[in-house]
Short mmCIF file of the C-alpha atoms (twelve columns), coordinates in Angstrom:
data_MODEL
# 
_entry.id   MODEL 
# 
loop_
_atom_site.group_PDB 
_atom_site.id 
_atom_site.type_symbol 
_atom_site.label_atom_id 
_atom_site.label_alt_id 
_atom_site.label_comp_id 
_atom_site.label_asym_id 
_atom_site.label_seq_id 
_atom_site.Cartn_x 
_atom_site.Cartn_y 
_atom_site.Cartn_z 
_atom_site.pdbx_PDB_model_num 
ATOM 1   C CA . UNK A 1   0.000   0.000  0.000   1 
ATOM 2   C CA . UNK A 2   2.651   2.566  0.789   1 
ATOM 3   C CA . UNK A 3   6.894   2.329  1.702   1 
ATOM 4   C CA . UNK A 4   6.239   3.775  4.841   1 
ATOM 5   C CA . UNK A 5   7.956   1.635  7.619   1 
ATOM 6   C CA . UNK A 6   4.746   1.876  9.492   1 
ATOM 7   C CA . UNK A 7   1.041   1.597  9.470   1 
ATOM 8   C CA . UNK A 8   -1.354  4.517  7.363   1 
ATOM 9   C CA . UNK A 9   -5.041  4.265  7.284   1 
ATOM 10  C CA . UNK A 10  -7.315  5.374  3.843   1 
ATOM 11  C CA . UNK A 11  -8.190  8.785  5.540   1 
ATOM 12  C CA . UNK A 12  -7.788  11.900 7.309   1 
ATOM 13  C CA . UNK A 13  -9.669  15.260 7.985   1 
ATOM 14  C CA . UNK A 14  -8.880  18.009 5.146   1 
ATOM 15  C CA . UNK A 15  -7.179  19.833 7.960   1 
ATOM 16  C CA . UNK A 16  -4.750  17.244 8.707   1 
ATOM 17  C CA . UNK A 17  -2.955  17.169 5.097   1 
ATOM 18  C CA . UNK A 18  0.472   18.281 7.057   1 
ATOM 19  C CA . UNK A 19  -0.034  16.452 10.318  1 
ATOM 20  C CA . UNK A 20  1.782   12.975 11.518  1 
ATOM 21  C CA . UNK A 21  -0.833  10.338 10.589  1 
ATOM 22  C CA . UNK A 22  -0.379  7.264  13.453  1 
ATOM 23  C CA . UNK A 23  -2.837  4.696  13.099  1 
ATOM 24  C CA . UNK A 24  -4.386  3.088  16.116  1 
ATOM 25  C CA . UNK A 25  -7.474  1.129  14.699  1 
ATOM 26  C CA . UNK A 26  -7.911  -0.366 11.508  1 
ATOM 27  C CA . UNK A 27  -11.408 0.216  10.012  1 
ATOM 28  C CA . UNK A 28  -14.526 1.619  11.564  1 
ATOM 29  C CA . UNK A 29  -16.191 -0.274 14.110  1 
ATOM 30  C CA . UNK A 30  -19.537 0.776  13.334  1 
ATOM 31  C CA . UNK A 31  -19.128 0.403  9.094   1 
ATOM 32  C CA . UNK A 32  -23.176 0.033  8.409   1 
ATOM 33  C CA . UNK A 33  -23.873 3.503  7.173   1 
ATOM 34  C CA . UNK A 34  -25.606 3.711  3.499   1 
ATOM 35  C CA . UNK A 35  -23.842 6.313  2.384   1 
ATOM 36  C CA . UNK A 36  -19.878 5.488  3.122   1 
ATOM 37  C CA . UNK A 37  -17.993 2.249  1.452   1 
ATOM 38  C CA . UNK A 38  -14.721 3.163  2.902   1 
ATOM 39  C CA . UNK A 39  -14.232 0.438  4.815   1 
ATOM 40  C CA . UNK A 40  -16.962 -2.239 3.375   1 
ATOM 41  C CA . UNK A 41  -13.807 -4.404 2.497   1 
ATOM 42  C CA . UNK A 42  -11.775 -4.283 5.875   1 
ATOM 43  C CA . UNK A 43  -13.033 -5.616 9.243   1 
ATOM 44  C CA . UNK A 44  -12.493 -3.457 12.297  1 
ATOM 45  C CA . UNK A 45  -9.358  -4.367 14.367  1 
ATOM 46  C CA . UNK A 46  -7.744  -2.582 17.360  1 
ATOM 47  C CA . UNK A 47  -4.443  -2.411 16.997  1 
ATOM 48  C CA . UNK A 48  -2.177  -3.427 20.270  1 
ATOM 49  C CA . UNK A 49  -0.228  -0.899 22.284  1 
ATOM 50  C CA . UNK A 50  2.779   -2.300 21.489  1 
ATOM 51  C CA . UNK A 51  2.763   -2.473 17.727  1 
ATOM 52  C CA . UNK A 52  1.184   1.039  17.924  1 
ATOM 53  C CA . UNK A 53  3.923   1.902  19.910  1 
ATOM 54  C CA . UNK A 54  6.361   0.541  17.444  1 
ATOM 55  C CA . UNK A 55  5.145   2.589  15.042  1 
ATOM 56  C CA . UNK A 56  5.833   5.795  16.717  1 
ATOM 57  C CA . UNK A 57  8.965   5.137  16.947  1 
ATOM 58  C CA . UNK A 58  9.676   4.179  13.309  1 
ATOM 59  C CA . UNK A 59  7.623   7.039  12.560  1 
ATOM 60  C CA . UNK A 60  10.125  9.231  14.837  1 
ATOM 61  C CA . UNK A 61  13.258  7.570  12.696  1 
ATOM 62  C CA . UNK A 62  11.762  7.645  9.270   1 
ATOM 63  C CA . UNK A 63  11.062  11.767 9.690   1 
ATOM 64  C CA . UNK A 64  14.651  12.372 11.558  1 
ATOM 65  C CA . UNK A 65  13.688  15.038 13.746  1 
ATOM 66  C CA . UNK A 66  11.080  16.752 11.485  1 
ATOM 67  C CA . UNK A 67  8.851   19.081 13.832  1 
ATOM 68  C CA . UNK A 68  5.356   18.141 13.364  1 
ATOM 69  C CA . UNK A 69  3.080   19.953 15.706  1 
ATOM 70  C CA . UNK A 70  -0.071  18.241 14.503  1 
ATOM 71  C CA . UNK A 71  -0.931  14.494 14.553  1 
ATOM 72  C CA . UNK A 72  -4.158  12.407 13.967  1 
ATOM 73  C CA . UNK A 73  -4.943  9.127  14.822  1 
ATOM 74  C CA . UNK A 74  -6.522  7.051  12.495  1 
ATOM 75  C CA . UNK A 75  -9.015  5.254  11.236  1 
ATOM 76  C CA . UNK A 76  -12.498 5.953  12.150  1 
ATOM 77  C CA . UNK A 77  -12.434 5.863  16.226  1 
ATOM 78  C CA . UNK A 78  -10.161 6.295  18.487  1 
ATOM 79  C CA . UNK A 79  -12.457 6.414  21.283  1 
ATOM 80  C CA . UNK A 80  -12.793 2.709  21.004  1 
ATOM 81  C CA . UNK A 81  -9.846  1.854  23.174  1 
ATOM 82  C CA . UNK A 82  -9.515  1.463  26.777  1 
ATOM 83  C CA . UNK A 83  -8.944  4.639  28.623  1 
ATOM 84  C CA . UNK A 84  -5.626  3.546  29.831  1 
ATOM 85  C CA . UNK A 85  -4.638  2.501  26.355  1 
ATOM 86  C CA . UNK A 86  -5.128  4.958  24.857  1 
ATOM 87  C CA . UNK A 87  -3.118  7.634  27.183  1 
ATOM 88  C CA . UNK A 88  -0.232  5.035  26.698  1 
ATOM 89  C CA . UNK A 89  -0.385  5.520  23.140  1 
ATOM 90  C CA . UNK A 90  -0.838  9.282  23.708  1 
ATOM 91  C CA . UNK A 91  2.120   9.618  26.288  1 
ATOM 92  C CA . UNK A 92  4.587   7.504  24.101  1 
ATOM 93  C CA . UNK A 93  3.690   10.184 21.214  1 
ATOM 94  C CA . UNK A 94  4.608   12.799 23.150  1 
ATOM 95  C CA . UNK A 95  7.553   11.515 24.309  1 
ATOM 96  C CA . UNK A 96  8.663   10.770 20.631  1 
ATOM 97  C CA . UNK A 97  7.397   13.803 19.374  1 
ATOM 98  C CA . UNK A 98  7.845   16.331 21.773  1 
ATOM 99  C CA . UNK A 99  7.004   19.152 19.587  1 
ATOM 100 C CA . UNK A 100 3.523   18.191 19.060  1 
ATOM 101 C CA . UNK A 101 0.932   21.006 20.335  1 
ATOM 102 C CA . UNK A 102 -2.283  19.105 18.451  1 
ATOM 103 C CA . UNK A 103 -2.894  15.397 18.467  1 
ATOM 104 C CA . UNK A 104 -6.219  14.856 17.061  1 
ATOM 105 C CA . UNK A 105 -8.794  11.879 16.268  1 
ATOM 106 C CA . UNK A 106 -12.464 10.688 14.931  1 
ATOM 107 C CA . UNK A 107 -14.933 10.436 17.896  1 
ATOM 108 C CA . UNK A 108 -17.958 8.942  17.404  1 
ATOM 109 C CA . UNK A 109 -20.906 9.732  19.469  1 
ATOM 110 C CA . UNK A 110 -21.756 6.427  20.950  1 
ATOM 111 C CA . UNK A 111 -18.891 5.669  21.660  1 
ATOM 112 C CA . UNK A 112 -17.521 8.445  23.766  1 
ATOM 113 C CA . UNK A 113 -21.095 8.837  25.464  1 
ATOM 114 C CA . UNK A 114 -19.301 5.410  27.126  1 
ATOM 115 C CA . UNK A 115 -16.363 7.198  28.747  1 
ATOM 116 C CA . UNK A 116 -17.319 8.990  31.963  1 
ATOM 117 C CA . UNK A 117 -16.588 13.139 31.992  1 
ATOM 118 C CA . UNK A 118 -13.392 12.144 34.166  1 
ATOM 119 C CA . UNK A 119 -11.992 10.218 31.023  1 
ATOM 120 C CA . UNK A 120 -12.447 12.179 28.570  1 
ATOM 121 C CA . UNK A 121 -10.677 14.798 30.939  1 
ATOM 122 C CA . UNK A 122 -7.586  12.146 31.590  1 
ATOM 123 C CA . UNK A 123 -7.851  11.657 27.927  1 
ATOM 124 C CA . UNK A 124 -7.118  15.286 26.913  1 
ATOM 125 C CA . UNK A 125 -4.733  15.620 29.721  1 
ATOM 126 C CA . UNK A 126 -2.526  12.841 27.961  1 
ATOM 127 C CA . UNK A 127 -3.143  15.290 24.758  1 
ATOM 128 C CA . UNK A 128 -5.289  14.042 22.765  1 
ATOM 129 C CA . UNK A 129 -6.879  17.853 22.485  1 
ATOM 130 C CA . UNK A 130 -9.046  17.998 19.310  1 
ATOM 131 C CA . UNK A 131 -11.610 15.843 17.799  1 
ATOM 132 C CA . UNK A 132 -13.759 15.331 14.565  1 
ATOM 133 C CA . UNK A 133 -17.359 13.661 14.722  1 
ATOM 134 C CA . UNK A 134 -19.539 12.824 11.987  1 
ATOM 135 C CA . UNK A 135 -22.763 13.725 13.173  1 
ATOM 136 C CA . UNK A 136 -24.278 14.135 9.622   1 
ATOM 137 C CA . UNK A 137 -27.752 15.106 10.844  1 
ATOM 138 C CA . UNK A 138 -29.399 16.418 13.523  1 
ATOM 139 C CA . UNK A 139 -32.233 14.668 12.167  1 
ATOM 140 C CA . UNK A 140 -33.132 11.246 14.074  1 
ATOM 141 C CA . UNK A 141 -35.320 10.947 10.674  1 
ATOM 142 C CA . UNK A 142 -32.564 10.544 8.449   1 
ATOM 143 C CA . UNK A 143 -29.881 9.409  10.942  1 
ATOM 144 C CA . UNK A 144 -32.267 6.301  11.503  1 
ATOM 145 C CA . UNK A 145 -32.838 6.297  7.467   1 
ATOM 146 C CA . UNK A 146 -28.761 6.099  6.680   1 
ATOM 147 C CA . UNK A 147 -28.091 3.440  9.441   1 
ATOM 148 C CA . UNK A 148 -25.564 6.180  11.541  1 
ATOM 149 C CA . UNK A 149 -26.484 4.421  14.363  1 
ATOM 150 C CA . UNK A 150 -26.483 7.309  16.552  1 
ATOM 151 C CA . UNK A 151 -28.717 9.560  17.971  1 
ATOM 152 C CA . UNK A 152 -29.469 13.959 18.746  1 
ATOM 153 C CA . UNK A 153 -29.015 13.070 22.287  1 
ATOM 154 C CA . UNK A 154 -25.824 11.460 21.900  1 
ATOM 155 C CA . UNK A 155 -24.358 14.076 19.871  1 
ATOM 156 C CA . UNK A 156 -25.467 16.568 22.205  1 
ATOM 157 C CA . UNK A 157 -24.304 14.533 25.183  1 
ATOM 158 C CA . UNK A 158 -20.615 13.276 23.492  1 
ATOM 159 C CA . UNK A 159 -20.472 17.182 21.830  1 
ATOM 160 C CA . UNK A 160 -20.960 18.428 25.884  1 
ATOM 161 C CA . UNK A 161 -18.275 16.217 27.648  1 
ATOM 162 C CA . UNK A 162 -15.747 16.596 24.878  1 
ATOM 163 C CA . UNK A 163 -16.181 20.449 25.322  1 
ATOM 164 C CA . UNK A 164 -15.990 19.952 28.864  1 
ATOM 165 C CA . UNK A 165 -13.085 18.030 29.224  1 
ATOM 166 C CA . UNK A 166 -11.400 21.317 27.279  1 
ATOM 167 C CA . UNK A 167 -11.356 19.084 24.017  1 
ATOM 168 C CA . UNK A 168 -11.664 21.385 20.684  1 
ATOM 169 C CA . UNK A 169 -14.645 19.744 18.246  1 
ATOM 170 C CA . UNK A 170 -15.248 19.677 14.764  1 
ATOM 171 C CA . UNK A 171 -18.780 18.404 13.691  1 
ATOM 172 C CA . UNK A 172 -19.341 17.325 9.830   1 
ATOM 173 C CA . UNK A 173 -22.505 17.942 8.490   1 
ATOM 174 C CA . UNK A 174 -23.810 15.665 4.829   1 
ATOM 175 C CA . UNK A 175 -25.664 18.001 2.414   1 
ATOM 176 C CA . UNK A 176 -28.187 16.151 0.477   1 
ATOM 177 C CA . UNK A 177 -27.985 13.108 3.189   1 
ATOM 178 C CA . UNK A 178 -32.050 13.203 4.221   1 
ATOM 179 C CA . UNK A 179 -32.688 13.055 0.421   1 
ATOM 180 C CA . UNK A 180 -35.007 15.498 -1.267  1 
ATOM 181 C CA . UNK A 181 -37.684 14.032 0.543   1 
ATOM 182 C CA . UNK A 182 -36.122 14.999 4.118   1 
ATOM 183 C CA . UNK A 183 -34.329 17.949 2.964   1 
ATOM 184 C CA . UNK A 184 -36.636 20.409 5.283   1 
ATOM 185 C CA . UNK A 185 -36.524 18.358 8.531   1 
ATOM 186 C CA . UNK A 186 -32.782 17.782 7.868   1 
ATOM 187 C CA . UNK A 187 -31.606 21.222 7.373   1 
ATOM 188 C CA . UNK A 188 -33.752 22.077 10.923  1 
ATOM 189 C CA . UNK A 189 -33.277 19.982 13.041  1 
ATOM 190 C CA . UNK A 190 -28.856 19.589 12.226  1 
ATOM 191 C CA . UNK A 191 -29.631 23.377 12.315  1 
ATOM 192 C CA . UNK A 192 -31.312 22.871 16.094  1 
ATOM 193 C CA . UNK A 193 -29.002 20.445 16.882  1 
ATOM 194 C CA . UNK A 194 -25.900 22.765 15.822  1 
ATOM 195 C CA . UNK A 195 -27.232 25.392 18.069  1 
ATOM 196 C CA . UNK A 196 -27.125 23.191 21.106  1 
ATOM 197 C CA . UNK A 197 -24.016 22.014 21.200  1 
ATOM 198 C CA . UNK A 198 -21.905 25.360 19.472  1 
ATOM 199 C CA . UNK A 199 -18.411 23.527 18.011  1 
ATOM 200 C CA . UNK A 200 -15.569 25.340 17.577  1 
ATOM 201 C CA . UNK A 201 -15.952 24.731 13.850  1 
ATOM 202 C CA . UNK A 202 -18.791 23.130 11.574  1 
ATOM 203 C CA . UNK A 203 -17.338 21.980 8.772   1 
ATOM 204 C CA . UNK A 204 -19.550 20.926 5.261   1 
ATOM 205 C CA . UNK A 205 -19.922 18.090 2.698   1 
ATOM 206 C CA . UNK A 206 -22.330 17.577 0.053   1 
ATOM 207 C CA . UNK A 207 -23.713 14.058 -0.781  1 
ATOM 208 C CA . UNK A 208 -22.018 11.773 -3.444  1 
ATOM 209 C CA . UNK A 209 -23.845 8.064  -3.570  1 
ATOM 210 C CA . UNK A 210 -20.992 5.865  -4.418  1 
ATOM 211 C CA . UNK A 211 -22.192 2.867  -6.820  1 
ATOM 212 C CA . UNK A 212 -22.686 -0.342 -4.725  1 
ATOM 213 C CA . UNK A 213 -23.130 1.382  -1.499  1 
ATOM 214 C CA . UNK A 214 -26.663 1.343  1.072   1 
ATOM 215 C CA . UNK A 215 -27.172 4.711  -0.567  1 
ATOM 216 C CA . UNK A 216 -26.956 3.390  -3.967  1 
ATOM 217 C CA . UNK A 217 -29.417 0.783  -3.494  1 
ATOM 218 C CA . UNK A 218 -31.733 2.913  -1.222  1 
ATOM 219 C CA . UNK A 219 -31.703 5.006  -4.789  1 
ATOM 220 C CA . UNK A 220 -32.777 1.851  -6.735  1 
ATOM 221 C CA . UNK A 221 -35.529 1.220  -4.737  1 
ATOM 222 C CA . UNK A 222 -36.730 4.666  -4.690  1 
ATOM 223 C CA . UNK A 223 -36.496 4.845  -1.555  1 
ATOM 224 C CA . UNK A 224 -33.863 8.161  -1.157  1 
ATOM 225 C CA . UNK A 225 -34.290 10.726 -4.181  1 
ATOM 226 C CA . UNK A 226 -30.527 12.746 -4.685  1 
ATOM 227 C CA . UNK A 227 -31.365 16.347 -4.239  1 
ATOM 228 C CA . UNK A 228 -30.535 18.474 -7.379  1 
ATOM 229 C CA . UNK A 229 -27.041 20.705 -6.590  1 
ATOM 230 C CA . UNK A 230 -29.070 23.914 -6.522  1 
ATOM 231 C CA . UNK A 231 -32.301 22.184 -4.031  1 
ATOM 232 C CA . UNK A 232 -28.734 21.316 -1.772  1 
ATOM 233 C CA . UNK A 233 -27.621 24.954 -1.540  1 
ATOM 234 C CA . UNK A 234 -31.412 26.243 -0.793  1 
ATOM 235 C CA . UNK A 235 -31.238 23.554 1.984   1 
ATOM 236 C CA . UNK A 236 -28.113 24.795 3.110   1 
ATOM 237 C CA . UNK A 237 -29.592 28.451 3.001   1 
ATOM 238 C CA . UNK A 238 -31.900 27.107 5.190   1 
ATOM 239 C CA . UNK A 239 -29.512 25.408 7.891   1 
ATOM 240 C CA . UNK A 240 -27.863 28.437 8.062   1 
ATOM 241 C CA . UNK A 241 -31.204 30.844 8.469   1 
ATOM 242 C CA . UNK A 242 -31.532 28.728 11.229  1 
ATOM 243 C CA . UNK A 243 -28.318 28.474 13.260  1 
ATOM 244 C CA . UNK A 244 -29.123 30.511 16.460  1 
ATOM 245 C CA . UNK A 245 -26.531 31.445 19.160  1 
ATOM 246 C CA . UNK A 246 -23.178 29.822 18.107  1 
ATOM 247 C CA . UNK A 247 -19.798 31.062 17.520  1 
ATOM 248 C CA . UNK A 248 -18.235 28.603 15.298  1 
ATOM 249 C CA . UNK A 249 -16.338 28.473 12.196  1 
ATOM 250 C CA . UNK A 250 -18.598 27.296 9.533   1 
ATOM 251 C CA . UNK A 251 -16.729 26.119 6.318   1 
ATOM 252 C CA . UNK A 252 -17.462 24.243 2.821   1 
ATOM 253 C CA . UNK A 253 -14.050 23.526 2.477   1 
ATOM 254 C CA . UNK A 254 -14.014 20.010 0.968   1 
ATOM 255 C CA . UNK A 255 -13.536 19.843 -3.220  1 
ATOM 256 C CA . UNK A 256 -16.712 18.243 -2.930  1 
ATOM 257 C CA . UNK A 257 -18.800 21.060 -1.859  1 
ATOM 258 C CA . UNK A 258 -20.468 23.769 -4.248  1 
ATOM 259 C CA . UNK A 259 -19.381 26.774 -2.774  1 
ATOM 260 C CA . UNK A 260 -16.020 26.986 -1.279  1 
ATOM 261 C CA . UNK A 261 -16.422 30.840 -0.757  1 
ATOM 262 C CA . UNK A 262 -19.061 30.121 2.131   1 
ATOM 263 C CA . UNK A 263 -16.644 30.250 5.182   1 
ATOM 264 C CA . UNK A 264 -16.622 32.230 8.291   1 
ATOM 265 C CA . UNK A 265 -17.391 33.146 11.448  1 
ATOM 266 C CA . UNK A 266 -21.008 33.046 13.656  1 
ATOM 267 C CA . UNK A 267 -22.336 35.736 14.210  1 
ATOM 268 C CA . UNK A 268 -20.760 37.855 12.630  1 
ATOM 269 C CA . UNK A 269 -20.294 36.468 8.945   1 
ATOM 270 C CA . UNK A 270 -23.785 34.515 9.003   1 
ATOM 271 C CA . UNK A 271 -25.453 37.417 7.001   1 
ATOM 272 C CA . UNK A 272 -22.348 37.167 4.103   1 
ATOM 273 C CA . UNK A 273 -22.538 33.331 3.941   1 
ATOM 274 C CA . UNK A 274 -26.160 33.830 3.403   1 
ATOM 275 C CA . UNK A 275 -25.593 36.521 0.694   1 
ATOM 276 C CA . UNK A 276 -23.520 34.219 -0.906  1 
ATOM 277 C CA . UNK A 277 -25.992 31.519 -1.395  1 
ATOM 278 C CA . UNK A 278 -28.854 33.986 -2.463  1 
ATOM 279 C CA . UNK A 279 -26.321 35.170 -5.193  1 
ATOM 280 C CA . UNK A 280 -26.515 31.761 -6.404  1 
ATOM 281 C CA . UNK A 281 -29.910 31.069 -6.338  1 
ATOM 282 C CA . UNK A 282 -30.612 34.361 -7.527  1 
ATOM 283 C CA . UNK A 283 -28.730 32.980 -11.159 1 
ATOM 284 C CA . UNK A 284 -30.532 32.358 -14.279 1 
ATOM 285 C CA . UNK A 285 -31.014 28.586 -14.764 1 
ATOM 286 C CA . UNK A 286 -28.564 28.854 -17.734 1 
ATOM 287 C CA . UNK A 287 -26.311 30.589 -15.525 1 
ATOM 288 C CA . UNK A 288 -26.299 28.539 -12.460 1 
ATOM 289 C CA . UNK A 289 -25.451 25.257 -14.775 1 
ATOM 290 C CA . UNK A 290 -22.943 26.811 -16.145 1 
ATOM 291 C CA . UNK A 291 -21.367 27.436 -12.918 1 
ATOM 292 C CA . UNK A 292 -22.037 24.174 -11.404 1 
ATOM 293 C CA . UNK A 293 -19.910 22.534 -14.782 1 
ATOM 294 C CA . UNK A 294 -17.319 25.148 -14.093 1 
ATOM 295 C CA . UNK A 295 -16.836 24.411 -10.584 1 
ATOM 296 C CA . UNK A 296 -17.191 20.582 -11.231 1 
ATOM 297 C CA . UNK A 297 -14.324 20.990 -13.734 1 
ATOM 298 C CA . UNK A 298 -12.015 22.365 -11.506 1 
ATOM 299 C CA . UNK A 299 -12.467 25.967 -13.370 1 
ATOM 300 C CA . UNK A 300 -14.026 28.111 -10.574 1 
ATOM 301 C CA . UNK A 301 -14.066 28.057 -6.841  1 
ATOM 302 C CA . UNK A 302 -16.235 31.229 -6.633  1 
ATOM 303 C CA . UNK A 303 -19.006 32.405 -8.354  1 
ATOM 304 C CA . UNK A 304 -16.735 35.728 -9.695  1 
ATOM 305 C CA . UNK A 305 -14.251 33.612 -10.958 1 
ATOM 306 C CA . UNK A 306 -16.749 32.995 -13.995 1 
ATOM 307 C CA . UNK A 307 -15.918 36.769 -14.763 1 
ATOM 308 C CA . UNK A 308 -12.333 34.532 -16.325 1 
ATOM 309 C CA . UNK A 309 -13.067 35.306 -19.820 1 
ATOM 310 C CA . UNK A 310 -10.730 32.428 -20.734 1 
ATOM 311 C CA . UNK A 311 -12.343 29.746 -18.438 1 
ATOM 312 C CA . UNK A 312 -15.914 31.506 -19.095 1 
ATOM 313 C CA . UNK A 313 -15.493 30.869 -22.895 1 
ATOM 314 C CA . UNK A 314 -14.315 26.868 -22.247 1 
ATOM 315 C CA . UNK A 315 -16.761 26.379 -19.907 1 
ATOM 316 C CA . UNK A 316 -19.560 27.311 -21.771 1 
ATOM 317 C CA . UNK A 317 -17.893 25.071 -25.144 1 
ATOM 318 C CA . UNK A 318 -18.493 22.303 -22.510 1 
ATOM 319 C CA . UNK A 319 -22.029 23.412 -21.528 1 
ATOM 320 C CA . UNK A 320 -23.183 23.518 -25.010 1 
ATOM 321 C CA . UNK A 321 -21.481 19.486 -25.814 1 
ATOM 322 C CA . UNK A 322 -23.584 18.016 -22.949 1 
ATOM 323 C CA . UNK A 323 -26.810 19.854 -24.166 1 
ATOM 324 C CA . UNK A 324 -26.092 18.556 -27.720 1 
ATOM 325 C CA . UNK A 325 -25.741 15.334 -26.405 1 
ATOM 326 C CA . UNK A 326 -27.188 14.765 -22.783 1 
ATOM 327 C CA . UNK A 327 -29.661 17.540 -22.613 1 
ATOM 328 C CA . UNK A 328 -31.613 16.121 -19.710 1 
ATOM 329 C CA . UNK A 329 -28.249 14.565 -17.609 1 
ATOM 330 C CA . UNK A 330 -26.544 17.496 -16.500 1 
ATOM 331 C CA . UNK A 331 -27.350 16.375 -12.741 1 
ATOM 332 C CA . UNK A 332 -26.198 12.994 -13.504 1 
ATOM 333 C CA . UNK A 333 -23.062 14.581 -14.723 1 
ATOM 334 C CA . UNK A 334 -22.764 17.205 -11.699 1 
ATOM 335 C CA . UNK A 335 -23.079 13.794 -9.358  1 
ATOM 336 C CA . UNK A 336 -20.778 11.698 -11.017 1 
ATOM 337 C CA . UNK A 337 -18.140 14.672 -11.275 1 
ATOM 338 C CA . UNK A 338 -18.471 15.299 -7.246  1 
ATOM 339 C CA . UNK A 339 -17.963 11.158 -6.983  1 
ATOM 340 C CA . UNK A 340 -14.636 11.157 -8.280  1 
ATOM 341 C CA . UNK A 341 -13.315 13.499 -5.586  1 
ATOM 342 C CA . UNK A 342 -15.265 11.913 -2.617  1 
# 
């Protein structure tokens, strides 16, 4: 898989491209949600101590004294080993990489809702200090529909002793994930839920149904209906209409999501994010497609940068090909393009 002298795992959070990856767990020990096939192939294993251990320290010889101040531990949950385990693992990483002033991990909900709050304070005393959870939804609705296999009240519960025990949180929110037949109660209640429990940062991706997956056949039995890209930024319009009271960092900052300009701060950016989506759904129809290709295409990251006369002029060359020849697939099209970077 790699010439690394030690273990990697498939993934990482955008914002860990530069960190130390360490792997702890192979696989997710959950692995029944309809929309992710990450891990359909590779049953869940905890790794031992001691071979995670050895790892650090091959990890420490194969970088020679390289500085990292950032380190996550994969694969999908950390939070699955025993307390004391785990601040072994943690205290050997700081030893071998004293420079480190982040180490950061998955958490999922139901499983941290099985630490006790003096845990999860050990825990981030041992420095493990930030962590990401895939909430999706607030929606018990569509969390029950995609098989998450957690609940509001455990988010809100995990999301309160994590913040507690002085831990920084990320929560990832799914555009599109309820469906268009959810879309409403989706964007409210992760909206309500959101508002509750106030994470340091919010962080966006939009739904891609990967062929083969729980999604995919939920799909082929009509059962889940993919939301058009344009009915996914109206439902994120109305998310953010209805985030009350928080003061995170709110981002689409995966290549996967629409519009990559919609980043900043609550309160005081909420009205500009908004603005931002009203521009778009304030395009022609004509218009908006041809920004959805553009952005699909790698052309554009923002909706000015279709004011590129250049990229304006092949974009459009594009537009008109797929109307010549797929005039009704351009959402097909959209979907498949945001598949390949998923």
């Amino acid at each position: 898989m790699h010439s690394l002298p030690f273990e990697q795992g498939p993934i990482r959070p955008v914002d860990e491209a530069d960190s130390l990856l360490i792997r702890t767990t192979r696989g997710c020990p959950w692995n029944r949600c309809t929309f992710c096939s990450l891990y359909e192939d590779m049953k869940f294993s905890l790794r031992s101590v001691a071979e995670i251990k050895q790892d650090i320290l091959a990890a420490r010889a194969y970088f020679n004294g390289h500085p990292f101040e950032t380190c996550f531990l994969q694969d999908g949950d950390s939070f699955v080993m025993k307390t004391r385990d785990l601040i072994e693992v943690l205290t050997a990483l700081k030893a071998a990489f004293p420079s480190l002033k982040r180490i950061s991990s998955y958490g999922r909900a139901q499983t941290m809702v099985k630490k006790t709050p003096a845990e999860m304070k050990d825990i981030r005393a041992a420095g493990l200090n930030k962590l990401y959870c895939g909430m999706e939804s607030g929606s018990l609705q569509v969390l029950e529909r995609v098989k998450k296999g957690i609940t509001p009240e455990s988010i809100i519960t995990s999301a309160r002793m994590a913040a507690d025990a002085g831990m920084d949180t990320t929560q990832f929110i799914i555009l599109g994930l309820g469906g268009t037949e959810l879309s409403e109660v989706h964007a409210r209640e992760t909206a309500r839920v959101l508002s509750i429990v106030n994470p340091d940062h919010i962080r966006v991706l939009t739904i891609g149904v990967k062929p083969g997956s729980g999604l995919d056949r939920q799909m082929a039995e009509k059962e889940f209906t993919l939301p058009s890209e344009t009915q996914m930024i109206a439902e994120q319009r109305l998310l953010l209409e209805n985030l009350t009271g928080i003061t995170s960092h709110y981002a689409n900052h995966h290549s996967v999501d629409l519009l990559l300009e919609v980043r900043g701060t609550f309160p005081q950016d909420r009205e500009r994010l908004i603005a931002i989506l009203d521009r778009f759904l304030s395009l022609d129809p004509e218009t908006r497609i041809h920004f959805i290709l553009g952005r699909r295409l790698g052309y554009y990251r923002s909706l000015s940068d279709m004011d590129n006369s250049f990229h304006h002029r092949f974009v459009e060359e594009q537009v008109q090909k797929i109307r010549q020849t797929h005039p009704d697939g351009f959402e097909q099209i959209f979907h498949d393009l945001r598949c390949r970077v998923i």
